[in-house]
N, C-alpha and C positions, 0 to 999 in steps of 0.2 A: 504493500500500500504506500511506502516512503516515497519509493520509487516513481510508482505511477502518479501521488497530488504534485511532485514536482513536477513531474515532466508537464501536468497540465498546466499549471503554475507556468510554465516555459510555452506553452503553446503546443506541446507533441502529446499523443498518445502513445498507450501501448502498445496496439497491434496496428499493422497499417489498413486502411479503410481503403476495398474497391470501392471503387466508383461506379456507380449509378450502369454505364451499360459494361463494367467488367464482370463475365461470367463467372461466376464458382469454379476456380482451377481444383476443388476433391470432387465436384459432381459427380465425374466418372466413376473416381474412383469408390464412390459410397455407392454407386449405381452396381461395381462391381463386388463390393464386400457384401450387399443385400442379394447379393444371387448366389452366394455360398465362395465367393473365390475368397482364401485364407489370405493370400498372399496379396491381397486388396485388401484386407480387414488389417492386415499388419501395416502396410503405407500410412492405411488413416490414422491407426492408432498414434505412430510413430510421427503423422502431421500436424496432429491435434494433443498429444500428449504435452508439449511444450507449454500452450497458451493455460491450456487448463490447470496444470501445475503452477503459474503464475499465478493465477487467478486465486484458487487455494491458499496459495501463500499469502495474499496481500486482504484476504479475508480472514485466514486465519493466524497469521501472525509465522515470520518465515521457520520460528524455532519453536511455533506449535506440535507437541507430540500427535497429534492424528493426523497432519500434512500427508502421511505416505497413505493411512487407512484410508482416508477424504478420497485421495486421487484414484486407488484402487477401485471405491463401490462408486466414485463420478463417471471414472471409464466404462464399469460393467452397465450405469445406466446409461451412458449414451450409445455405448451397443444397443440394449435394450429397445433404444427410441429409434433407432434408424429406420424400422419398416413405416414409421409415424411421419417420420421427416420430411413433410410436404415441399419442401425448396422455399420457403417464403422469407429465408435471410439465407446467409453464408454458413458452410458448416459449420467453418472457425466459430461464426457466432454462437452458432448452434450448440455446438459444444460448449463452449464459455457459460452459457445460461446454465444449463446442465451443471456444469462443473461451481456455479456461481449458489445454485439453487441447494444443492450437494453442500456446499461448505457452510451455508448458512444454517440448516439442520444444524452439524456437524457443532459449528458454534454456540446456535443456541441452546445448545445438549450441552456443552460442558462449560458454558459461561455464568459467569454473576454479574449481579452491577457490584459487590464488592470488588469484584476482582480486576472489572475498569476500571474503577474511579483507585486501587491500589496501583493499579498501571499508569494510569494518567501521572500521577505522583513522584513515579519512580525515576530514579535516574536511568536514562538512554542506555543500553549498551550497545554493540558493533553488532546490527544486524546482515545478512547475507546479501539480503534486496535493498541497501543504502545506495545512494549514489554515489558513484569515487568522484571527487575533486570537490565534492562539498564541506563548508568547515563544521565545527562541531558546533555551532551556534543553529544554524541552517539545517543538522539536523537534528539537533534538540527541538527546533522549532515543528520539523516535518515529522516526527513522531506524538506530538500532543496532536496535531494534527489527525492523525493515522489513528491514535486510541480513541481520541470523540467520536469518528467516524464509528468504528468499533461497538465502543460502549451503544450508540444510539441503536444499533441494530438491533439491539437486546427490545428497543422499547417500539418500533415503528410495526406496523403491519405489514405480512409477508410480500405482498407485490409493492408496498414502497421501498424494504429494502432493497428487494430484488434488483428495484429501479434504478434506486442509488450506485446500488454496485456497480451495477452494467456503466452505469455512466461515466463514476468518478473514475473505477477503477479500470475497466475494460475500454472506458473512451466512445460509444458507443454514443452514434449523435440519438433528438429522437424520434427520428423516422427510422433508423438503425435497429432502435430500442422497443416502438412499436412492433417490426417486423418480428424480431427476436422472440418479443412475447405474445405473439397472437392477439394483437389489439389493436382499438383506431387508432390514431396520432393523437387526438386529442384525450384520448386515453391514458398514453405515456408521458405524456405533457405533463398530465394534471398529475399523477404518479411522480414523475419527478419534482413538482414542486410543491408537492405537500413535503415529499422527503427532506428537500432543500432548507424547506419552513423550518423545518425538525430543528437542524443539521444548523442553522442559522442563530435560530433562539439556542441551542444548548453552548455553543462555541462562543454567542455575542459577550460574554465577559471576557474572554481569553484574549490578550493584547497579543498573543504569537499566532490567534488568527486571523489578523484582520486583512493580511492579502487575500488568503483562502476567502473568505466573505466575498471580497473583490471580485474574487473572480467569478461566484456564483451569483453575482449580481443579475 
């Protein structure tokens, strides 16, 4: 999660966004893992297995003990959804949500709000997913940032967080974030900015996030 509020913070996302008429380059290959070819079902995995472990991590914290269980039962479900998977976003997406929806369970099974608001608290240490060349002010700042995000998931309703996540963390515009999740636009609109609401009022004391505010303006 460090990783990805910076880079939005900078203007980049996570994963890189086709464009509008760039076709799904796994289509095929999900076309051919859904007809039984192994050695189709292995490319996806080995396509999709990347982002989705990203996603996990910055949900659930990169030196979360359930990181490796999370990724394990996200992959067996997005097997599972593949006969399901009408084309109406990008795998990549497709997985991410999956992998997104999976870790938030995951979260909410083993979190507290003590155990945010003790994190919130704590001193920083040297996580996996920090950015290198940032000083240690820059990420002291971008980890209170990363646990608000966190702790609020415990309290939002499951398609706001959902929303949030997809957005802040995956990058996901939202017509992107509509598609992803089977709804209007104006659907995922209002989904992300009840979230935002949230995400706003909880953080508005915090003077280390008043860019982050900025930028959700």
């Amino acid at each position: 999660m460090l990783k990805v509020l910076q880079a939005r913070l900078q203007g980049r996302t996570l994963f890189e966004r086709p464009s509008p008429t760039t076709e799904d380059e796994l289509r095929a290959v999900v076309a051919g893992a859904r007809g039984g070819d192994a050695k189709a079902l292995r490319t996806l995995l080995v396509r999709v297995g990347p982002p989705m472990l990203q996603v996990i991590r910055r949900v659930l914290g990169a030196r979360h003990p359930d990181v490796e269980d999370t990724l394990q039962e996200a992959t067996l479900a997005f097997v599972r959804a593949l006969p399901d998977f009408r084309g109406d976003c990008t795998t990549q997406h497709f997985s991410c949500r999956i992998a997104t929806l999976t870790a938030l369970s995951t979260y909410r099974r083993r979190s507290t709000r003590q155990d945010a608001q003790q994190q919130l608290s704590a001193a920083p240490g040297v996580d996996c997913d920090e950015v290198p060349g940032h000083d240690e002010g820059a990420q002291i700042v971008a980890l209170r940032r990363r646990q608000a995000v966190r702790q609020l998931l415990n309290d939002l309703p499951d398609a706001q967080a959902e929303a949030l996540v997809l957005h802040c963390l995956v990058g996901l515009t939202v017509t992107e974030l509509a598609s992803s999740m089977g709804v209007p636009r104006e659907t995922a609109r209002s989904r992300l900015r009840l979230a935002k609401a949230a995400l706003r009022k909880r953080i508005a004391g915090d003077p280390a996030a008043v860019d982050l505010l900025e930028d959700m303006a």
